[in-house]
Backbone as CSV, one residue per row, in Angstrom:
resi,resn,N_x,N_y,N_z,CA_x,CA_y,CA_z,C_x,C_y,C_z
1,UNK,117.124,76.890,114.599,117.027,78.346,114.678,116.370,78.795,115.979
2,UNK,115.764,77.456,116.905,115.355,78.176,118.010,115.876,77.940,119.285
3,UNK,117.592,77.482,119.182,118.235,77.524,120.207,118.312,79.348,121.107
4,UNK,118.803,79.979,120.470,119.029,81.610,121.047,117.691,81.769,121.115
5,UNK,115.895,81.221,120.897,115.327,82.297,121.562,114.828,82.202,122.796
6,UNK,114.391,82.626,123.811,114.179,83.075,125.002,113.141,81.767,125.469
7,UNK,113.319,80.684,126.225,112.359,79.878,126.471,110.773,80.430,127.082
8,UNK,110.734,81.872,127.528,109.598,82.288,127.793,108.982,82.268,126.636
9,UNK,109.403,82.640,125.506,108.467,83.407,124.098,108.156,81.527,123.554
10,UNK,108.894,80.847,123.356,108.862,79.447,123.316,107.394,78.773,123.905
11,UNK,107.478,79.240,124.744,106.685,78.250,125.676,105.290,79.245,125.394
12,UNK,105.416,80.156,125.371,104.136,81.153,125.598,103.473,80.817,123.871
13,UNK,104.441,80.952,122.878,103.651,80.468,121.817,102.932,78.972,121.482
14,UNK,103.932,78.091,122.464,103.430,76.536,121.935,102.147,76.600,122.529
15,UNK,101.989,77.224,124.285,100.901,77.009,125.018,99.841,77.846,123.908
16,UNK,99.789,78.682,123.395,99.025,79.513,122.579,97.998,78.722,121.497
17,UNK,99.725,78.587,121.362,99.082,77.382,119.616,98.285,76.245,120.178
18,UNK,99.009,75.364,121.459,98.287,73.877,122.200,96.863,74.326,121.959
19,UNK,96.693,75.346,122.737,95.367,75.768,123.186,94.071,75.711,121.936
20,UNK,94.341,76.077,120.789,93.496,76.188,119.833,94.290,75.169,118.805
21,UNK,95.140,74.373,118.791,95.508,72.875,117.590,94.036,72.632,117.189
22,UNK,92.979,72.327,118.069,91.691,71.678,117.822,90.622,72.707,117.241
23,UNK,91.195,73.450,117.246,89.914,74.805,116.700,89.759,74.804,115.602
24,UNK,89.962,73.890,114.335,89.699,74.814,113.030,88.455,75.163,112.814
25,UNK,87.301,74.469,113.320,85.912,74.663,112.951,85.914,76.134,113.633
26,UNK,86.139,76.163,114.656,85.952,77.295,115.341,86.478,79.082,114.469
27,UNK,87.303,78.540,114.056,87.841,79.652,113.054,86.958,79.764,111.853
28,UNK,86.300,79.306,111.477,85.448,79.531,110.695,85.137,80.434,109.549
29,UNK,84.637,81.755,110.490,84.234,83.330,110.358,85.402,83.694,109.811
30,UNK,86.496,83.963,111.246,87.566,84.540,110.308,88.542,84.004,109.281
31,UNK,88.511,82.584,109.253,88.991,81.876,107.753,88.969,82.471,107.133
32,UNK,87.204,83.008,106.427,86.632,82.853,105.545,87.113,84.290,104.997
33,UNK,87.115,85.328,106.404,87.567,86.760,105.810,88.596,86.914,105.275
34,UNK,89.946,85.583,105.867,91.399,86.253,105.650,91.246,85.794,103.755
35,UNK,90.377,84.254,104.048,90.324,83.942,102.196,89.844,84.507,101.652
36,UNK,88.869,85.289,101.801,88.438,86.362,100.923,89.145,87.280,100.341
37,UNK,90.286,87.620,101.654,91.309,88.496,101.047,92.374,88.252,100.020
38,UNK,92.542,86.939,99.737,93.342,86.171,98.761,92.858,85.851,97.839
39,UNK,91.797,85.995,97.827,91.057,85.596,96.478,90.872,85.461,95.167
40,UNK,91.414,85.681,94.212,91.947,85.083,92.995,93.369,85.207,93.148
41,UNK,94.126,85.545,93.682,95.757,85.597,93.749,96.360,84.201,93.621
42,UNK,97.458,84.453,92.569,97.523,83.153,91.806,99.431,83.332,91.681
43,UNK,100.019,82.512,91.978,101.387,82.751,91.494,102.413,81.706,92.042
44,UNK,103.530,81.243,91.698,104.479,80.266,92.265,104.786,79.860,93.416
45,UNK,104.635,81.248,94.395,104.743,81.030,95.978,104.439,81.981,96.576
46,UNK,103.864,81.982,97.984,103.077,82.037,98.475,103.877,82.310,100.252
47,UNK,104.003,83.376,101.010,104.638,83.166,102.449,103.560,83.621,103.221
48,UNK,103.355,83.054,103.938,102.613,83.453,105.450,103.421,83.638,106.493
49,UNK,103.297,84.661,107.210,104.647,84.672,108.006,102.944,84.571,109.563
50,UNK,103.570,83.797,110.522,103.302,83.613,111.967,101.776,82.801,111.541
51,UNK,102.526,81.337,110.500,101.246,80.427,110.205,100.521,79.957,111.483
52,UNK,101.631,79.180,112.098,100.826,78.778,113.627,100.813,77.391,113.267
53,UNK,98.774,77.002,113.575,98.722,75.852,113.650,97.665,76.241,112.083
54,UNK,98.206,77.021,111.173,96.822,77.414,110.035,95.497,77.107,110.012
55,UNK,95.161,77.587,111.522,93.551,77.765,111.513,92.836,78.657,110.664
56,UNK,93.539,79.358,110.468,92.894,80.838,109.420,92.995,80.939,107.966
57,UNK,93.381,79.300,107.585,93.829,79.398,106.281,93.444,78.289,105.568
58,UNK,92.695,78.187,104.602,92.059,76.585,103.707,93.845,76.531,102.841
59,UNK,94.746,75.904,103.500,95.619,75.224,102.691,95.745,74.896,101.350
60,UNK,94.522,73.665,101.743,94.314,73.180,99.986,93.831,74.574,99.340
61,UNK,92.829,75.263,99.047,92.370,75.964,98.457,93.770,76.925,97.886
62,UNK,94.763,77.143,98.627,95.925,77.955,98.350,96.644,76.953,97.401
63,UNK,96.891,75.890,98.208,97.990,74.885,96.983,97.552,74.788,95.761
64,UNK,96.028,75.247,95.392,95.534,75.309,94.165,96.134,76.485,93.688
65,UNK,96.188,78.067,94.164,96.985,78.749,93.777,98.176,79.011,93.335
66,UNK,98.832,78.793,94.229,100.290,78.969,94.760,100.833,77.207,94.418
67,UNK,101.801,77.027,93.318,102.985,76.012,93.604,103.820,75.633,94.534
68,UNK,103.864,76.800,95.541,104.665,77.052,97.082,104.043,77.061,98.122
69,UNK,104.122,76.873,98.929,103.263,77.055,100.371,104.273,77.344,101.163
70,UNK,104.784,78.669,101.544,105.601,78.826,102.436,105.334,79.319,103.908
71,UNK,105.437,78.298,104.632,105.107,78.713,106.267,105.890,78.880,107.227
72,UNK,106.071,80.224,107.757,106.646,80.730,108.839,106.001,81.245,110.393
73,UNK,107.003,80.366,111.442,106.440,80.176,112.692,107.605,80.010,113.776
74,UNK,107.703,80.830,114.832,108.343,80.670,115.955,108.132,79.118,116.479
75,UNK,107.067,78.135,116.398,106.625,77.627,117.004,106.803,76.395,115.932
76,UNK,107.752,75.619,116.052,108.160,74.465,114.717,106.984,73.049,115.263
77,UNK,106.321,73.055,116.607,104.996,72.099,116.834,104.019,72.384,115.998
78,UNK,103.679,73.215,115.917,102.169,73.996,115.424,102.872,73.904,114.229
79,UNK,103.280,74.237,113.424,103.853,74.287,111.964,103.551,73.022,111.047
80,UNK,104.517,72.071,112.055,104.286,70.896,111.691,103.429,69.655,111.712
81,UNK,102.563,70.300,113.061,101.142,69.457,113.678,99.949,69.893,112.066
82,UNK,100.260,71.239,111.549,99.324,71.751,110.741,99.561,71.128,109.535
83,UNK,101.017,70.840,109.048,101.151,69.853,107.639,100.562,68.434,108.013
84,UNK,100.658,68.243,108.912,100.483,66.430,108.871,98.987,66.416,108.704
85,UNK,98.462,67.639,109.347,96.764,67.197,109.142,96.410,67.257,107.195
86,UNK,97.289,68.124,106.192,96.839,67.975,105.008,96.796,66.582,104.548
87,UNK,96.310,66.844,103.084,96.419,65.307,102.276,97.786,65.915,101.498
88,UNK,98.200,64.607,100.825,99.601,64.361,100.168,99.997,65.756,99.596
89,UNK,99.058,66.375,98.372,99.205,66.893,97.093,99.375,68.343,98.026
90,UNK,99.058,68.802,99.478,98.883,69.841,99.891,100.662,70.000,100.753
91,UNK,100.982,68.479,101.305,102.095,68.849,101.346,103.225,68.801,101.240
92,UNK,102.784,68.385,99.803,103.968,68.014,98.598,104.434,69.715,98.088
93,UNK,103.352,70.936,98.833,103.289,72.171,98.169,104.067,72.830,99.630
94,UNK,103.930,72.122,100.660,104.224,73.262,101.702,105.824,73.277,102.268
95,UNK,106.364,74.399,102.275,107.966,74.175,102.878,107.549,74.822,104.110
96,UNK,108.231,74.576,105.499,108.023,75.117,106.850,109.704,75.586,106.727
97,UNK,109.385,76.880,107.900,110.373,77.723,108.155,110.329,77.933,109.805
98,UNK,110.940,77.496,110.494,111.017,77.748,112.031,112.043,78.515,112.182
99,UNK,111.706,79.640,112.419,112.108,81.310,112.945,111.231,82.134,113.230
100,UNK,112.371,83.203,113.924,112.219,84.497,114.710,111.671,85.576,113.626
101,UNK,110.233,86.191,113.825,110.025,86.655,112.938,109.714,88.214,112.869
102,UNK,111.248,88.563,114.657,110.371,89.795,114.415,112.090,90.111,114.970
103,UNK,113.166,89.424,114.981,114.596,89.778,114.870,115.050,90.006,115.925
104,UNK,114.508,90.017,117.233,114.723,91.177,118.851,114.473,89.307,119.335
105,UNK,114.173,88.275,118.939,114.244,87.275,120.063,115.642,86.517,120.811
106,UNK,116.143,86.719,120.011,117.838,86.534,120.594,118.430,87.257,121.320
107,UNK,117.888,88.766,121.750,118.639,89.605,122.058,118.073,89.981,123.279
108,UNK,116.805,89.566,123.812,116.013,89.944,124.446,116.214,89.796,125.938
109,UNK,117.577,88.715,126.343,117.741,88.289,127.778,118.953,89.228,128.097
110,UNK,119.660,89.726,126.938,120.847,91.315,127.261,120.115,92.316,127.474
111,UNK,118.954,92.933,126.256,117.867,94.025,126.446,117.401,94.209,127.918
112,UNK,117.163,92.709,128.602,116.237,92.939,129.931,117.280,93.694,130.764
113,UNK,118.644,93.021,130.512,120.100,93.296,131.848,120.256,94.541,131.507
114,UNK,120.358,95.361,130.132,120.828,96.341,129.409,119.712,97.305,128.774
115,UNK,119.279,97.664,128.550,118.093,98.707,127.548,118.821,99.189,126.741
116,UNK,118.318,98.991,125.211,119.492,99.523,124.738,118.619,101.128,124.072
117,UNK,119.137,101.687,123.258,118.823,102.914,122.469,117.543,101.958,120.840
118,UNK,116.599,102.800,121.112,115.607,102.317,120.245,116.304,102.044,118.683
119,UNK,117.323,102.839,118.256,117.685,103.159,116.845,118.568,101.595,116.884
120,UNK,119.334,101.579,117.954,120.347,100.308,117.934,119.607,98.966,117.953
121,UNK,118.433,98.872,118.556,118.038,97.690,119.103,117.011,97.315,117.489
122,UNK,116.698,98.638,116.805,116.278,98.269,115.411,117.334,97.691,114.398
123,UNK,118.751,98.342,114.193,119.304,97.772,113.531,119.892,96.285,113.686
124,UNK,119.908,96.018,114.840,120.211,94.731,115.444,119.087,93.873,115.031
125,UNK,117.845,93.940,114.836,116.578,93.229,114.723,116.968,92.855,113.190
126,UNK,117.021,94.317,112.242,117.343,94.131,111.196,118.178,93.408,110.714
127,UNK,119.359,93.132,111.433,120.502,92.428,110.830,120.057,90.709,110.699
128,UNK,119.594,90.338,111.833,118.724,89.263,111.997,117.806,88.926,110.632
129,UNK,116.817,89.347,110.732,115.680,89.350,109.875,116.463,89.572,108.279
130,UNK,117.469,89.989,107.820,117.520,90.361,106.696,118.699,88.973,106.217
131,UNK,118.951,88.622,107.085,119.403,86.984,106.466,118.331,86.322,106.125
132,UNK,116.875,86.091,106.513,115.610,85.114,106.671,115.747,85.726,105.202
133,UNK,115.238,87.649,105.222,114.646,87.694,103.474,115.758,87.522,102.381
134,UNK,117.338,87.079,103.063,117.933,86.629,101.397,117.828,85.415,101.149
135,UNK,117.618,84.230,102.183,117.719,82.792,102.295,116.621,82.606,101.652
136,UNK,115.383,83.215,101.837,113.916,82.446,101.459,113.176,83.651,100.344
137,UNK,114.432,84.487,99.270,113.709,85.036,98.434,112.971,86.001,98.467
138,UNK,111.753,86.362,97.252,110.884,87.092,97.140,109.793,85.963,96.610
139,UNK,108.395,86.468,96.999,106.985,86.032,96.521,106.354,86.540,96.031
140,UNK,105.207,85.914,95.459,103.733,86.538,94.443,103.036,87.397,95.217
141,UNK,103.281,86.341,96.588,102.227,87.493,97.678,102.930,87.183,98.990
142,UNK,102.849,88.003,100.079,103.009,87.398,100.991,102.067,88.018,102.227
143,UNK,101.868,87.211,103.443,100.597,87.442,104.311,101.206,87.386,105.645
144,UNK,100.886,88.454,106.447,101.299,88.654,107.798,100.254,88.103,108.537
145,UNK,99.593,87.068,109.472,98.728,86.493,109.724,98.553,87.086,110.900
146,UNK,97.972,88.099,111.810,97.573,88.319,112.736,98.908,87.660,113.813
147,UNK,99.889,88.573,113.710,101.084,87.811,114.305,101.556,89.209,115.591
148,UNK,101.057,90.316,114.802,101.669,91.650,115.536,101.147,91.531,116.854
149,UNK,100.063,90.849,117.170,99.316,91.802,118.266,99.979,90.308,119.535
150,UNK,100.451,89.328,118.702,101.350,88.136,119.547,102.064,88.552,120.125
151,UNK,103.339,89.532,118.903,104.690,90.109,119.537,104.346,91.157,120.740
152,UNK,102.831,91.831,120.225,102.779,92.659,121.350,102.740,92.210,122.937
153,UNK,101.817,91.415,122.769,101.579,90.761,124.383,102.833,90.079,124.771
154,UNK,103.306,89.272,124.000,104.591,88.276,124.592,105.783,89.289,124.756
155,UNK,106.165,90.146,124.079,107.162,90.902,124.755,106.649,91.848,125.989
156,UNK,105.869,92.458,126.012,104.707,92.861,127.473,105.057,92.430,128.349
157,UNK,104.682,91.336,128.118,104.901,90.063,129.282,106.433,89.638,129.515
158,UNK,107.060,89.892,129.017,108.368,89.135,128.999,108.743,90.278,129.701
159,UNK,108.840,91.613,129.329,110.139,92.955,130.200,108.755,93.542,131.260
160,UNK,107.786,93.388,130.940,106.717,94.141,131.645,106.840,95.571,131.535
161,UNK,106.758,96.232,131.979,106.279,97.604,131.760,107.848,98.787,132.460
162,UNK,108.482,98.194,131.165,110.031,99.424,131.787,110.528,99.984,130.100
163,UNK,111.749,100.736,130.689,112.489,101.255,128.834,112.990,100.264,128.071
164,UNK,113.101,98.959,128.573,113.565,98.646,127.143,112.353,97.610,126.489
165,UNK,110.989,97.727,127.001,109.893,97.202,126.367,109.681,97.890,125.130
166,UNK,109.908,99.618,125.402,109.699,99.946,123.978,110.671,100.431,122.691
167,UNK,111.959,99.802,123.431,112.953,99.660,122.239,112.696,98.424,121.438
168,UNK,112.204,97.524,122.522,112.277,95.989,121.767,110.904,95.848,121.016
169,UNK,109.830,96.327,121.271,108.671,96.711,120.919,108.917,97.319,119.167
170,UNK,109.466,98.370,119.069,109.814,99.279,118.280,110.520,98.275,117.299
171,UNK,111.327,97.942,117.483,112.119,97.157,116.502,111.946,95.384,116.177
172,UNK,111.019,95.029,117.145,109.983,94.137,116.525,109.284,94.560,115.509
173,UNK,108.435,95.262,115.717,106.855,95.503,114.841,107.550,96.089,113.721
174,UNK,108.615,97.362,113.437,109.122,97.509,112.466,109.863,96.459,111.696
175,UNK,110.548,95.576,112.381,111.253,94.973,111.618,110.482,93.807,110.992
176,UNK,108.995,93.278,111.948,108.986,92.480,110.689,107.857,93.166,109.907
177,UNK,107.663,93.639,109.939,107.058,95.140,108.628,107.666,94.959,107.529
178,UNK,109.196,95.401,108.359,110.567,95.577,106.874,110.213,93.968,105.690
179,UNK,110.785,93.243,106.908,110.977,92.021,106.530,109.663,90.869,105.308
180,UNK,108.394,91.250,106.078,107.095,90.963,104.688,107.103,92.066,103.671
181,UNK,107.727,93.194,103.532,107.865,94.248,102.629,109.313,92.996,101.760
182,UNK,110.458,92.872,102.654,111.406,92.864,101.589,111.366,91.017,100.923
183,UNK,109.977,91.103,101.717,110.281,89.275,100.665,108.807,89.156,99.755
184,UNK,108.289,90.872,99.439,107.453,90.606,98.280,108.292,90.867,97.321
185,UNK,108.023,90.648,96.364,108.602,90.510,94.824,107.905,91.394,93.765
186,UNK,108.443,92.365,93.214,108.012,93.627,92.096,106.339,93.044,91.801
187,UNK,105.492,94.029,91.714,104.170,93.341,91.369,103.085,92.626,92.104
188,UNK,103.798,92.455,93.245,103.426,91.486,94.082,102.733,92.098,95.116
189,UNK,102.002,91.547,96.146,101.305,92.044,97.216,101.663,91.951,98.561
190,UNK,101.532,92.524,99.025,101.989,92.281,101.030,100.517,92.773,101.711
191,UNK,100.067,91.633,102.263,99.027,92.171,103.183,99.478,91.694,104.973
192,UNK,99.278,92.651,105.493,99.018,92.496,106.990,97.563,92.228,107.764
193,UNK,96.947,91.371,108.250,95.909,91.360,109.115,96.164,91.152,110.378
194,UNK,95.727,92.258,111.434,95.814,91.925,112.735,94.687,92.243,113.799
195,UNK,94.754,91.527,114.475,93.621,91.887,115.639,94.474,92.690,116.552
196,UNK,93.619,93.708,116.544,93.995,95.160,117.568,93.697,95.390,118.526
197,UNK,91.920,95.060,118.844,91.554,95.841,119.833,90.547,95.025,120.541
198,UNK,90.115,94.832,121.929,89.551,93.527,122.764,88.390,94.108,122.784
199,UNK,87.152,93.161,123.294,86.062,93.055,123.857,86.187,94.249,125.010
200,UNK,87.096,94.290,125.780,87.062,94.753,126.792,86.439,96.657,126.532
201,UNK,86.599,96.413,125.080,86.187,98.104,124.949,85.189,97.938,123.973
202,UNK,84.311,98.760,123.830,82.890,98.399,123.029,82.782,98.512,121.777
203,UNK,83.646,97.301,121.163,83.778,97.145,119.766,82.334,96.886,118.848
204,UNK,81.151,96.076,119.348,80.025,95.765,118.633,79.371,96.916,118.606
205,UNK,79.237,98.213,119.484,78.660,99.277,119.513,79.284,100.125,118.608
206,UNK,80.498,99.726,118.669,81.309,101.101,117.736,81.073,100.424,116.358
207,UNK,81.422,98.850,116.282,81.339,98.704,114.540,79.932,98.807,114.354
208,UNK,79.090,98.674,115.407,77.539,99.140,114.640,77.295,100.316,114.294
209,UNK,77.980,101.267,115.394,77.154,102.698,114.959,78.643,103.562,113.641
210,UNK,79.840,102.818,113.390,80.485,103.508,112.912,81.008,102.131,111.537
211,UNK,80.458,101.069,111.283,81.621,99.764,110.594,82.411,99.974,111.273
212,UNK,82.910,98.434,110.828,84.367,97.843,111.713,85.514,98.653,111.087
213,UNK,85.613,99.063,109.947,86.964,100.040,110.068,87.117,101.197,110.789
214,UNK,86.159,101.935,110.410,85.995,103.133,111.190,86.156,102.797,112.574
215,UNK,85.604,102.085,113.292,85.445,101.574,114.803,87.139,101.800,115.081
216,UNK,88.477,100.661,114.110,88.944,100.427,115.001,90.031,101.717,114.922
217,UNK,89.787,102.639,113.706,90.604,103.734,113.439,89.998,104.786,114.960
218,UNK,88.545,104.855,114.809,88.178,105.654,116.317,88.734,105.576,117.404
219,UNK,88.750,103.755,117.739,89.351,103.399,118.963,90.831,103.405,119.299
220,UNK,91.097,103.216,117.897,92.610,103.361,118.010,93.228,104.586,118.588
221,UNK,92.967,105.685,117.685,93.153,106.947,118.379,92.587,107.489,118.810
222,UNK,91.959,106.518,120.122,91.462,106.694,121.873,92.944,106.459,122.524
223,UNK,93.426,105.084,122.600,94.817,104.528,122.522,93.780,102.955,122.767
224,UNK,92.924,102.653,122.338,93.117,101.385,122.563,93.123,100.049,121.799
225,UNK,94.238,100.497,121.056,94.664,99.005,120.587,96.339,98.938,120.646
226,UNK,96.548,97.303,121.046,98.028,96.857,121.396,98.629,97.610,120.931
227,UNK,99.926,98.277,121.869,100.867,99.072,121.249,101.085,97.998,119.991
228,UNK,101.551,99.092,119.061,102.341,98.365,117.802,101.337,97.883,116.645
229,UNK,100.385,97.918,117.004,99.473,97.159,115.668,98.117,98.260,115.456
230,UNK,98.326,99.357,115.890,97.465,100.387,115.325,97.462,100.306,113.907
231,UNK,96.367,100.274,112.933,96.372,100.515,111.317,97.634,101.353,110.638
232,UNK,97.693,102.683,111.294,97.910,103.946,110.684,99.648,104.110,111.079
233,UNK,99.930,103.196,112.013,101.178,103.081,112.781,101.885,101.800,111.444
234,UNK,101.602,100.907,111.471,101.882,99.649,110.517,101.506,100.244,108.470
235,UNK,100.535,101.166,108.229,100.740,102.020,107.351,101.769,102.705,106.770
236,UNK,102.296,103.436,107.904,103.588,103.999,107.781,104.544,103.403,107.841
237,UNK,105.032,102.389,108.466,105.734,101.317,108.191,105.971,100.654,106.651
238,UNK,105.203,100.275,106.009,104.905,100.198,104.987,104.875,100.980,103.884
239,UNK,104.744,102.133,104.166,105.282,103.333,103.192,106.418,103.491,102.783
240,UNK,106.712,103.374,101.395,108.006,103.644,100.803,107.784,103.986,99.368
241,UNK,108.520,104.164,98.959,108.527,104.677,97.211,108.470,103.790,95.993
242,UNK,109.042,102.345,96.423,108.671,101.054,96.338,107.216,100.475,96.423
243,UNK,106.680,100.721,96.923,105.103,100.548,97.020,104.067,101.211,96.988
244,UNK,103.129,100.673,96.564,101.552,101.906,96.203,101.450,102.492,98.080
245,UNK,100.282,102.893,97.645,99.910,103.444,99.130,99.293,102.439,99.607
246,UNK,99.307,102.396,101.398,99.190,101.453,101.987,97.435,101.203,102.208
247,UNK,96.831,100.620,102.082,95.282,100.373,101.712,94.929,99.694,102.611
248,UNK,93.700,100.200,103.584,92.839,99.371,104.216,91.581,98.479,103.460
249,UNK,91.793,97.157,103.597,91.356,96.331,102.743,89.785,95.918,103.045
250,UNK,89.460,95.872,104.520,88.453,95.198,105.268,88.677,95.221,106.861
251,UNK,87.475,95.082,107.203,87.892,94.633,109.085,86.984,94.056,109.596
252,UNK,86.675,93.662,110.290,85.620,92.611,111.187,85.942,92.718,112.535
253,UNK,85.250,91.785,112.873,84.914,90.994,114.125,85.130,89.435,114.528
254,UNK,86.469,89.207,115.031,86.769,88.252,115.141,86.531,87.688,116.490
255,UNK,85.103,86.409,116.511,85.098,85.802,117.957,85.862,84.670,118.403
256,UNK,86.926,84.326,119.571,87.411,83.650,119.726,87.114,83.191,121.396
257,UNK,86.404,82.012,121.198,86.134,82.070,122.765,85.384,82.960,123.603
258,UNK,85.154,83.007,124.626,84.809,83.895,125.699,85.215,85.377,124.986
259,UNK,86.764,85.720,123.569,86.922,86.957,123.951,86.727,87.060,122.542
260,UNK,86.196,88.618,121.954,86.612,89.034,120.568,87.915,90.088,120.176
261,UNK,87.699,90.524,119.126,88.605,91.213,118.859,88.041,91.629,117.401
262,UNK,88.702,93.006,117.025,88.290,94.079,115.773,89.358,93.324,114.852
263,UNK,89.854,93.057,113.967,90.708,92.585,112.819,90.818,93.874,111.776
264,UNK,92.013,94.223,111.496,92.053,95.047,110.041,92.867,93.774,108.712
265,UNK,92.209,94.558,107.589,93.700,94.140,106.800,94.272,95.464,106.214
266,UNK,95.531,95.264,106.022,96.067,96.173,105.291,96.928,95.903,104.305
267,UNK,96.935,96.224,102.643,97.793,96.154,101.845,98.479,96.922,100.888
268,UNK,99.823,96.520,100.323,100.236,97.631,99.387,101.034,96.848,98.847
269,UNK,101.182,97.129,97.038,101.712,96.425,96.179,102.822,97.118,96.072
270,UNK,103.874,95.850,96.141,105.438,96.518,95.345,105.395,97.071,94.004
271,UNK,105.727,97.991,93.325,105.764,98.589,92.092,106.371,97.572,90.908
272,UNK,106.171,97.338,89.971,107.006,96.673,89.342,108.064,97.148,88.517
């Protein structure tokens, strides 16, 4: 599945993932928040969409949940570097999925020659992505892992700063919105967590004098967090008649290295 995508986005995720394979200790902190957010959720299967190398995730502790372990990743190294580190019983539970998880990566070397119209370059994403949610079902729960604010920078980087960054932009972040919406299952949960907003702007001052939610809703509408992964932007996304209202769950402070970053989660249950 990763012949058609773009060897830039390829390479930019493996180097990503290379870079932190060795980090799990280092993840630590935010492990502990994303498990918190899962926390008694119990059911047959289980998707993470943009697993990586699952630094952010106690595996075993899930395979105790979940009969399924379903992991989805542009990046089929990191996917698979992350099963081999379990023991047997963890990945006797895990199926890997190597794909495009935001539908615009195939299309992206015509987009650069061509720009297309924002409405077209969504349904095109869609058409993509909506084979992944009939092939691989519906789930108990499923978890967007801090994947948005990836698509943001790597497509950035890929068209740089012209019109068809924010067609392809647009119909990324929506589509895979659509796409963890259409592979929860009646009853079921969809949460998104993403890191939004850098060090570079005074996140410890703002979550002190305001908490980390408030902080990153303030900063946000300053403009500074990655196009595309604003709370209130990915909210609406998520809004439909099909699902409760979209709920801010928690947020923090995620340190990684030299840099941090604000984290939200956000969730909303399919109706049953």
């Amino acid at each position: 599945m990763t012949a058609s995508i773009p060897h830039f986005l390829l390479e930019r995720e493996r180097d990503r993932n290379e870079s932190t394979r060795g980090g799990y200790s280092a993840y630590a902190a935010h492990r502990a928040r994303q498990m918190a957010l899962m926390g008694d959720r119990r059911g047959e299967r289980l998707a993470v969409l943009g697993a990586g190398n699952c630094n952010d995730l106690e595996l075993s502790t899930l395979a105790a949940s979940f009969r399924e372990l379903h992991l989805f990743d542009l990046d089929e190294e990191a996917l698979d570097g992350a099963w081999r580190r379990q023991n047997d019983d963890v990945k006797r539970a895990c199926h890997l999925h190597t794909c495009d998880l935001t539908g615009v990566a195939s299309f992206l070397e015509a987009w650069k020659a061509a720009p297309p119209e924002p409405l077209e370059a969504q349904l095109a994403a869609w058409t993509k992505l909506s084979a992944v949610a009939t092939a691989c079902g519906q789930f108990d729960t499923v978890l967007s892992s801090c994947l948005l604010s990836q698509v943001a920078i790597n497509l950035r980087d890929y068209f740089g700063i012209v019109p068809a960054l924010n067609s392809a932009l647009v119909a990324a972040i929506s589509g895979h919105v659509m796409l963890a919406a259409a592979l929860t299952k009646p009853g079921a949960a969809v949460l998104v967590t993403s890191d939004c907003i850098t060090s570079r702007y005074p996140i410890r001052e703002e979550a002190q004098a305001r908490g980390a939610l408030n902080a990153i809703l303030h900063l946000a509408a300053q403009g500074a967090a990655f196009p595309g992964t604003d709370p209130e932007l990915v909210a609406s996304l998520l809004t439909s008649a099909e699902f409760s209202r979209p709920e801010l769950k928690d947020a923090w402070i995620w340190d990684v290295g030299s840099q941090s970053y604000l984290v939200y989660a956000l969730e909303a249950v399919r109706h049953a």
